[in-house]
PDB file of N, CA, C and O in Angstrom:
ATOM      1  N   UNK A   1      13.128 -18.712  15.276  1.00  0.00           N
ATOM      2  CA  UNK A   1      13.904 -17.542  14.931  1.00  0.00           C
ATOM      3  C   UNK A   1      12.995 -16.316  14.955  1.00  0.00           C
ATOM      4  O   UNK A   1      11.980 -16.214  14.266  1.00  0.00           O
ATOM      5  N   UNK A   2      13.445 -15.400  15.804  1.00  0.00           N
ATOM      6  CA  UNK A   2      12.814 -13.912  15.520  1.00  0.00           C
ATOM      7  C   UNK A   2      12.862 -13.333  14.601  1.00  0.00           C
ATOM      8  O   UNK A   2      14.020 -13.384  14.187  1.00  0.00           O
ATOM      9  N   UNK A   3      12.078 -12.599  13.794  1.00  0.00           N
ATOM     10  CA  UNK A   3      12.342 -11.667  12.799  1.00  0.00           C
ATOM     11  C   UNK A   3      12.563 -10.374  13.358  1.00  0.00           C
ATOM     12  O   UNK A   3      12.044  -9.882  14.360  1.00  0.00           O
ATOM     13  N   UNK A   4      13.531  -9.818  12.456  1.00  0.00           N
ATOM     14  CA  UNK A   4      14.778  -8.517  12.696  1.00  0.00           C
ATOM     15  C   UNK A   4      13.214  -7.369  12.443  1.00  0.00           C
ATOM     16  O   UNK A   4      12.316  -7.409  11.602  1.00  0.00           O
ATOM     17  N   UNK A   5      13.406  -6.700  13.277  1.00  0.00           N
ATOM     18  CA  UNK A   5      12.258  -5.422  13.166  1.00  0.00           C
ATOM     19  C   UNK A   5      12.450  -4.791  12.199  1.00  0.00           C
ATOM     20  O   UNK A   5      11.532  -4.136  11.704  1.00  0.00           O
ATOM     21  N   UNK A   6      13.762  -4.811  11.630  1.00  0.00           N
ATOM     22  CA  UNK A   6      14.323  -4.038  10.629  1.00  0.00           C
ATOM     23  C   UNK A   6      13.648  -4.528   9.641  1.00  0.00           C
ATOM     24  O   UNK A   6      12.882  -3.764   9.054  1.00  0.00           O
ATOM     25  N   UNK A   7      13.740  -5.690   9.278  1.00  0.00           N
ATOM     26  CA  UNK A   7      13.572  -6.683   7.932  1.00  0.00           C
ATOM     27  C   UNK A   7      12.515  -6.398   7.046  1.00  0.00           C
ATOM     28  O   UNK A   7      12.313  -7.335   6.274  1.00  0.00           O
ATOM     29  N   UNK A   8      11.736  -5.388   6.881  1.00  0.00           N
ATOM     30  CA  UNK A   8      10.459  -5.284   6.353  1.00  0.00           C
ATOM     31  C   UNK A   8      10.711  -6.059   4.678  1.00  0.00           C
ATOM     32  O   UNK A   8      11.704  -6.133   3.954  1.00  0.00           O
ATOM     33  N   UNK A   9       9.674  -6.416   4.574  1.00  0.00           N
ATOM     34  CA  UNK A   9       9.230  -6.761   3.201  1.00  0.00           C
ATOM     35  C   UNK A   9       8.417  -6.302   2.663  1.00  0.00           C
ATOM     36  O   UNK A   9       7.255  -6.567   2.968  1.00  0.00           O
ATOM     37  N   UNK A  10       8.787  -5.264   1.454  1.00  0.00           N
ATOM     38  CA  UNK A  10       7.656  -4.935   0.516  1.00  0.00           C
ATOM     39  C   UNK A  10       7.965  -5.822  -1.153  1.00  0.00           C
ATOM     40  O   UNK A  10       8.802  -6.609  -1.593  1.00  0.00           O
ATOM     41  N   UNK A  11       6.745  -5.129  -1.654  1.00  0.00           N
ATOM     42  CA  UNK A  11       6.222  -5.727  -2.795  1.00  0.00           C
ATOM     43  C   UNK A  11       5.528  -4.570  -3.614  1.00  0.00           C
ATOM     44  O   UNK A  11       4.414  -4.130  -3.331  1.00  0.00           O
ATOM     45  N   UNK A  12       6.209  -4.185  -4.527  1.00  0.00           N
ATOM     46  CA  UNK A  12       5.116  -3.195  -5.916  1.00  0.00           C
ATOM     47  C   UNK A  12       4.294  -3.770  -6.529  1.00  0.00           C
ATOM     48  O   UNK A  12       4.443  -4.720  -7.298  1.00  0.00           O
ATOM     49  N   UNK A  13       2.718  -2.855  -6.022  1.00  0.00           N
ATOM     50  CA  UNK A  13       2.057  -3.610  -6.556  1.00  0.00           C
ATOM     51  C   UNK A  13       1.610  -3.111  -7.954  1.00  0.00           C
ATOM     52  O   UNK A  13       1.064  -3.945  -8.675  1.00  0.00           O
ATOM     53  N   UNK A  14       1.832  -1.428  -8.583  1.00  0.00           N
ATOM     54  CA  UNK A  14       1.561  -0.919  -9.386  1.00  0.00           C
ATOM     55  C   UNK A  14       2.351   0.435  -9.241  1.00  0.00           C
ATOM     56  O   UNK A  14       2.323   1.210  -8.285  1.00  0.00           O
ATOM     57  N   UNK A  15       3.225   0.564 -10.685  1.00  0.00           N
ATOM     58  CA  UNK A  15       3.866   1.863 -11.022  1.00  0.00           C
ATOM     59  C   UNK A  15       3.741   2.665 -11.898  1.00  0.00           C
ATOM     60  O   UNK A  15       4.599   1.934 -12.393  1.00  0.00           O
ATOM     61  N   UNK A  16       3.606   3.210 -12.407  1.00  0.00           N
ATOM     62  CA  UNK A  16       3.576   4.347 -13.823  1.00  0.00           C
ATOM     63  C   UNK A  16       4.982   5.765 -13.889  1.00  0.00           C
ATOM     64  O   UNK A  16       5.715   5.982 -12.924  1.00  0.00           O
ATOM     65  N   UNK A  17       5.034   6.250 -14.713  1.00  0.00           N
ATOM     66  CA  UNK A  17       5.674   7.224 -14.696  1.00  0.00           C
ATOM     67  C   UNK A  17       6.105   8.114 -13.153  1.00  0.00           C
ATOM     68  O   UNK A  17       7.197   8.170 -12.586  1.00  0.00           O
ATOM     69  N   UNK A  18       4.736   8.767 -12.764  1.00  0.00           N
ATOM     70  CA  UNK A  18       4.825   9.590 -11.377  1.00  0.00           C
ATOM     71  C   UNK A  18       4.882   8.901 -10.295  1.00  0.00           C
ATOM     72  O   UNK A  18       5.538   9.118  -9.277  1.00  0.00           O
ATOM     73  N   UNK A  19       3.838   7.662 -10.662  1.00  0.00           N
ATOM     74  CA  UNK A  19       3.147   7.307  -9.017  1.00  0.00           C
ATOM     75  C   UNK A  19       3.511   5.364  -9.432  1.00  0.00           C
ATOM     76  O   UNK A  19       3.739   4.626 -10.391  1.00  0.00           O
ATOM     77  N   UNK A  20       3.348   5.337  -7.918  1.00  0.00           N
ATOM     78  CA  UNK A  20       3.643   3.951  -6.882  1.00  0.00           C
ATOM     79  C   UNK A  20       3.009   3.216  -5.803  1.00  0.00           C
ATOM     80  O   UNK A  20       3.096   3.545  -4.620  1.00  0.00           O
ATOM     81  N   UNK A  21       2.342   2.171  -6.258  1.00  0.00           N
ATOM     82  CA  UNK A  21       1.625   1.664  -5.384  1.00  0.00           C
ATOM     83  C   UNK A  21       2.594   0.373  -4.368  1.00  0.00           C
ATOM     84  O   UNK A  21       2.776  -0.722  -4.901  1.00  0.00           O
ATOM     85  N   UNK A  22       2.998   0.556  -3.333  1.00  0.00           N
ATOM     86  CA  UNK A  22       3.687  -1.131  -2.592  1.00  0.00           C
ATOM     87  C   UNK A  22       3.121  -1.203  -1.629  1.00  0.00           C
ATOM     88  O   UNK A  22       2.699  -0.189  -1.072  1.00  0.00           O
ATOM     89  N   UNK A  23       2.942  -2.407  -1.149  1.00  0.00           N
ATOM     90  CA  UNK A  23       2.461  -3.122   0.086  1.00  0.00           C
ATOM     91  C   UNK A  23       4.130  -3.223   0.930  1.00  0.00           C
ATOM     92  O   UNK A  23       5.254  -3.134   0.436  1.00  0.00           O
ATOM     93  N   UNK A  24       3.805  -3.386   2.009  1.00  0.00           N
ATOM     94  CA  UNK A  24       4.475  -3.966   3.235  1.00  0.00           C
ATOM     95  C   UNK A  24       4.364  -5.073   4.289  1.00  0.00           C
ATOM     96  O   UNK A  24       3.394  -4.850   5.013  1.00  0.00           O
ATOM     97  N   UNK A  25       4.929  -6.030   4.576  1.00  0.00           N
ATOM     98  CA  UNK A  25       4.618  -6.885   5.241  1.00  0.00           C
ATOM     99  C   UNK A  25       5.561  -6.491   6.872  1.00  0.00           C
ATOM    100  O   UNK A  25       6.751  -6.734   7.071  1.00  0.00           O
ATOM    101  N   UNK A  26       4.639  -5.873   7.796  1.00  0.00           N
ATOM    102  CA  UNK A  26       5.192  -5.481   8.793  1.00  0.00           C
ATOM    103  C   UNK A  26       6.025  -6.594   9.887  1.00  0.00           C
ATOM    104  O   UNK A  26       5.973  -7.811   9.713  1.00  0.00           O
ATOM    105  N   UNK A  27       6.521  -6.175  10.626  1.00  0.00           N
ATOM    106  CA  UNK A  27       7.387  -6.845  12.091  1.00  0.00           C
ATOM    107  C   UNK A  27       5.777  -7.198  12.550  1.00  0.00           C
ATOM    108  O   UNK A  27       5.608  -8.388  12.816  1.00  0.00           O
ATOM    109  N   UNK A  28       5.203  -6.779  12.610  1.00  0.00           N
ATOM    110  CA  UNK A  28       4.111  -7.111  13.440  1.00  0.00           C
ATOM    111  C   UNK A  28       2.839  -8.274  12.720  1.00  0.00           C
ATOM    112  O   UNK A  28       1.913  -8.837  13.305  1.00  0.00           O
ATOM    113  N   UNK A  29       3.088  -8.314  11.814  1.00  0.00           N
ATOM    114  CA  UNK A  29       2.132  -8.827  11.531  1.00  0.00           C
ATOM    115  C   UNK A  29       1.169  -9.184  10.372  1.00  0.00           C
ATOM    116  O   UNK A  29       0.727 -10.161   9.767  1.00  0.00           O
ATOM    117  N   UNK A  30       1.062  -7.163  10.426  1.00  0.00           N
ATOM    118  CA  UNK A  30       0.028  -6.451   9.523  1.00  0.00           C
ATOM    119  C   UNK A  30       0.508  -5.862   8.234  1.00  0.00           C
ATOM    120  O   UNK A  30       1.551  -5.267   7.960  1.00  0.00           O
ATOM    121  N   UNK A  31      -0.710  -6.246   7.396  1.00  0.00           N
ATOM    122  CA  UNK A  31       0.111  -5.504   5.917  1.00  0.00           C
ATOM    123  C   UNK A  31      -0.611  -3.967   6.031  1.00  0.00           C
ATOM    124  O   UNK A  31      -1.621  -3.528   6.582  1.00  0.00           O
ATOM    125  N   UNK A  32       0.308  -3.488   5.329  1.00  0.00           N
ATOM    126  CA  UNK A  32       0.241  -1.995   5.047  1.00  0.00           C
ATOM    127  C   UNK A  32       0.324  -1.959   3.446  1.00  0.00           C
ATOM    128  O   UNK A  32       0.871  -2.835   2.776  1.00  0.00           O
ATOM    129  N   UNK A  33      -0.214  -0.976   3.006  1.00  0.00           N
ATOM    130  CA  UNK A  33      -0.074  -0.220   1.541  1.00  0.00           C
ATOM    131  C   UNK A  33       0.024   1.090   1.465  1.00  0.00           C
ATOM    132  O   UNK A  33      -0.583   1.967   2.079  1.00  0.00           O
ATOM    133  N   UNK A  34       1.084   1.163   0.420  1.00  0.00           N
ATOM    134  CA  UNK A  34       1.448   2.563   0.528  1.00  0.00           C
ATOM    135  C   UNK A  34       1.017   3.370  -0.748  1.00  0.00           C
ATOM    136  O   UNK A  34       1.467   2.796  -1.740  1.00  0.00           O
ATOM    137  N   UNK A  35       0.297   4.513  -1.083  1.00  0.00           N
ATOM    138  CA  UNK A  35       0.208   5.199  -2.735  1.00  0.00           C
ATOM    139  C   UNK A  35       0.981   6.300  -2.853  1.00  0.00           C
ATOM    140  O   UNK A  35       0.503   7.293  -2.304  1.00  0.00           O
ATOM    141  N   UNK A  36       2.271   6.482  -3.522  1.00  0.00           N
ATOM    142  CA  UNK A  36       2.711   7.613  -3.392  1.00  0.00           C
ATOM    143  C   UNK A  36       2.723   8.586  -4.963  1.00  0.00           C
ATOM    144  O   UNK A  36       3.323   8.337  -6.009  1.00  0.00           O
ATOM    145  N   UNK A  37       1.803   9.756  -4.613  1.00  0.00           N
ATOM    146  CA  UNK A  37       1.546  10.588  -5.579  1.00  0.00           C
ATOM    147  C   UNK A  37       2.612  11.599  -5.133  1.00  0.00           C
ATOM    148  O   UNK A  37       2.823  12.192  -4.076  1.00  0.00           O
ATOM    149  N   UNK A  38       3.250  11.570  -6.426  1.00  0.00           N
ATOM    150  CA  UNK A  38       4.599  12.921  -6.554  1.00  0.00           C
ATOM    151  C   UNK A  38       5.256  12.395  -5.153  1.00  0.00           C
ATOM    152  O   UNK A  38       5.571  11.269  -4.769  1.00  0.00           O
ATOM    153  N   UNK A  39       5.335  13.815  -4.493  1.00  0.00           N
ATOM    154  CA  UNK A  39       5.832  14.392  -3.383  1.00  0.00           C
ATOM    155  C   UNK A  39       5.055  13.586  -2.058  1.00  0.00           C
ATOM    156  O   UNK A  39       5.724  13.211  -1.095  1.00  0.00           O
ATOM    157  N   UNK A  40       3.758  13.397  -2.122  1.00  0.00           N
ATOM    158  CA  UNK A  40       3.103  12.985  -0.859  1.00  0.00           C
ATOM    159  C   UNK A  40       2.842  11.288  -1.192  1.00  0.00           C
ATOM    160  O   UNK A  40       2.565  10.776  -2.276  1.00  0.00           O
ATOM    161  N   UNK A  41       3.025  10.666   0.071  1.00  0.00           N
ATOM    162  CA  UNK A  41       2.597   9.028   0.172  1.00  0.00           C
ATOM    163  C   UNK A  41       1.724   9.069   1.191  1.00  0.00           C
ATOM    164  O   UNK A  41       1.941   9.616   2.273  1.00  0.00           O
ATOM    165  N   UNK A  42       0.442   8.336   0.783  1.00  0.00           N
ATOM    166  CA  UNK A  42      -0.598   7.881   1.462  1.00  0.00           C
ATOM    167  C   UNK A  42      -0.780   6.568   1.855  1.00  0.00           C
ATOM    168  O   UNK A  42      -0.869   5.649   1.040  1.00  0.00           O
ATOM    169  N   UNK A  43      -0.875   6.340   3.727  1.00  0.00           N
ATOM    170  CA  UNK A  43      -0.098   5.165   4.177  1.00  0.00           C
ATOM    171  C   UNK A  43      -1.809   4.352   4.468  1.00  0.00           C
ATOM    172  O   UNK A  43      -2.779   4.826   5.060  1.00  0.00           O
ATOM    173  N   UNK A  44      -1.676   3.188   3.886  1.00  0.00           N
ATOM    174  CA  UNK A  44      -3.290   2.278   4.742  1.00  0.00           C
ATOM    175  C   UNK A  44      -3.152   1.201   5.586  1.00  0.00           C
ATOM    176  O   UNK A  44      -1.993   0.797   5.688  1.00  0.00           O
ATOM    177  N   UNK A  45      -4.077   0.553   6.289  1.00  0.00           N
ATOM    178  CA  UNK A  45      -4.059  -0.217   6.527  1.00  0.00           C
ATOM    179  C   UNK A  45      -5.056  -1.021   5.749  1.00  0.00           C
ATOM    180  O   UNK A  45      -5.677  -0.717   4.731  1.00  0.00           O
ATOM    181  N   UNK A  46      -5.063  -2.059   6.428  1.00  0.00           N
ATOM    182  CA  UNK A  46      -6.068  -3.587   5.009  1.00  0.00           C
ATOM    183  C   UNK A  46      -7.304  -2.854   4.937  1.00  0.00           C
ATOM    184  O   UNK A  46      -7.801  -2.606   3.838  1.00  0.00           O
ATOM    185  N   UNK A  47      -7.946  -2.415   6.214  1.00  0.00           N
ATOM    186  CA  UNK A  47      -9.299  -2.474   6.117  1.00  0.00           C
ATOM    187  C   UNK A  47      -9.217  -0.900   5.142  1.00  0.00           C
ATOM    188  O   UNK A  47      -9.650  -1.048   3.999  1.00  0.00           O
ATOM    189  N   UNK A  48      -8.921  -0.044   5.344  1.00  0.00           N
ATOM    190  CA  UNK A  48      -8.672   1.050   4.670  1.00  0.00           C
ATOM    191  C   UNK A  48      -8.386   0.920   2.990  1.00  0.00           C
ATOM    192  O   UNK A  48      -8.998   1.456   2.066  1.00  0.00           O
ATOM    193  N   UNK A  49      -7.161  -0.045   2.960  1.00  0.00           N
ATOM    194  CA  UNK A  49      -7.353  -0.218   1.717  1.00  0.00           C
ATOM    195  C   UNK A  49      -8.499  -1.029   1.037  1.00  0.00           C
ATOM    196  O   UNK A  49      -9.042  -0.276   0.228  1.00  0.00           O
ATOM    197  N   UNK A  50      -8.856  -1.776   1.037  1.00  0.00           N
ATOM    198  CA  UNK A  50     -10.251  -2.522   0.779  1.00  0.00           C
ATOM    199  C   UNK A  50     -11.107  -1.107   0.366  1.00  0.00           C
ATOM    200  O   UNK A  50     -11.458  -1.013  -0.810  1.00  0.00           O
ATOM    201  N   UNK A  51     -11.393  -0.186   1.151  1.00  0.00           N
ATOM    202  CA  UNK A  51     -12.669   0.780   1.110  1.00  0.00           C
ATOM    203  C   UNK A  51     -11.919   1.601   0.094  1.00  0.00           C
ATOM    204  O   UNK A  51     -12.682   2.141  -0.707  1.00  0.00           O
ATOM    205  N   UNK A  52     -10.470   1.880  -0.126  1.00  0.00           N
ATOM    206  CA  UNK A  52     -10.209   3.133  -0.836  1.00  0.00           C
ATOM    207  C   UNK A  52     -10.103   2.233  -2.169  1.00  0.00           C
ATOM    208  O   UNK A  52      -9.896   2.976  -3.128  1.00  0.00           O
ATOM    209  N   UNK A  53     -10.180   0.829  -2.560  1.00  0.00           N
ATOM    210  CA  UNK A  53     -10.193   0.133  -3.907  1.00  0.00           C
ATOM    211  C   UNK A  53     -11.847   0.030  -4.015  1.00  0.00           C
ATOM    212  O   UNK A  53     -12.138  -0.069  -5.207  1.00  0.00           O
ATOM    213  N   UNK A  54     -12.476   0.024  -3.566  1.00  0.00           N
ATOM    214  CA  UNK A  54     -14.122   0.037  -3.636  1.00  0.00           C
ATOM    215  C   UNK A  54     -14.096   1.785  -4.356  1.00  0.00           C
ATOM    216  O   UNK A  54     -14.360   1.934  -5.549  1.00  0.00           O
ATOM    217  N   UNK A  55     -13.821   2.744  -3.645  1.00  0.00           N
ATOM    218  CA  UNK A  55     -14.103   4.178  -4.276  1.00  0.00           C
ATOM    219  C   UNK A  55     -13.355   4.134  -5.818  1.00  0.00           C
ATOM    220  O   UNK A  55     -13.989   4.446  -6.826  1.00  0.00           O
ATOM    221  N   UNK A  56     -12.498   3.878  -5.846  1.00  0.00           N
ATOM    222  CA  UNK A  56     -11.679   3.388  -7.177  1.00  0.00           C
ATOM    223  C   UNK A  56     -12.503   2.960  -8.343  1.00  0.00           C
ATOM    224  O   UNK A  56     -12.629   3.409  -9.483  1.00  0.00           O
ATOM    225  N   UNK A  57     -13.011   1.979  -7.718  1.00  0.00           N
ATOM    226  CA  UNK A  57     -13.913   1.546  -8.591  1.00  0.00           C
ATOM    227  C   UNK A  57     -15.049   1.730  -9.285  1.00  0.00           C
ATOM    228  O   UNK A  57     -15.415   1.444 -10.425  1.00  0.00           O
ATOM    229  N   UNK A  58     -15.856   2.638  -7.719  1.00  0.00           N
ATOM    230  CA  UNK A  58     -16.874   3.018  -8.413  1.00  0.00           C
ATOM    231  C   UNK A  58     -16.737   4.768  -9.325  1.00  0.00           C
ATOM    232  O   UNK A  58     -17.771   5.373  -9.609  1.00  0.00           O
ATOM    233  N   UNK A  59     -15.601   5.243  -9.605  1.00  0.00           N
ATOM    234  CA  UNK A  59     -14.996   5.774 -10.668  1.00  0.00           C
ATOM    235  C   UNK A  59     -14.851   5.352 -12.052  1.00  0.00           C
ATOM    236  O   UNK A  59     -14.884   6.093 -13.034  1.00  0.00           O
ATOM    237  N   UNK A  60     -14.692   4.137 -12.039  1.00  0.00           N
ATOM    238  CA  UNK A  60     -14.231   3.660 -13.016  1.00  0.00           C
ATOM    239  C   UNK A  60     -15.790   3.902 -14.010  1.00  0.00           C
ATOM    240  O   UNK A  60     -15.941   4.308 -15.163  1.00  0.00           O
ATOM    241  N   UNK A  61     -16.724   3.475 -13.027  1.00  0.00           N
ATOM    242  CA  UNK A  61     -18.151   4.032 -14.513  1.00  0.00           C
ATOM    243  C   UNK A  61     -18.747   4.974 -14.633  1.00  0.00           C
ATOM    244  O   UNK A  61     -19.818   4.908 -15.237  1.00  0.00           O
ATOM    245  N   UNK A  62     -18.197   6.458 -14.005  1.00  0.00           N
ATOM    246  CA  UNK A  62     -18.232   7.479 -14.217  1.00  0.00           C
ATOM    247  C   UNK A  62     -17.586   8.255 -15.529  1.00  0.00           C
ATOM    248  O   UNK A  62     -17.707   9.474 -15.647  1.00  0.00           O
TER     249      UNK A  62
END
């Protein structure tokens, strides 16, 4: 069976009041993550996200 291009599957991975973190499981393949602050969403891919949870972090002992 083909999967419908349409069909995406996401998943929240973290919400608060303003902001929203979900993943996507694409037609193609590839996961995506999405961060949406307010008004603007910032779209990644894996390897992208990996590096932007590393900067995250090293915040955290600042």
């Amino acid at each position: 069976m083909t999967q419908d291009p349409n069909d995406l599957k996401t998943k929240t991975l973290a919400e608060t009041d303003n902001f929203i973190v979900w993943q996507a499981d694409e037609p193609d393949g590839e996961t995506t993550f999405h961060l949406e602050l307010s008004s603007v969403t910032v779209h990644f891919f894996q390897e992208e996200w990996d590096e932007f949870l590393q900067l995250v972090g090293a915040l955290k002992g600042k």
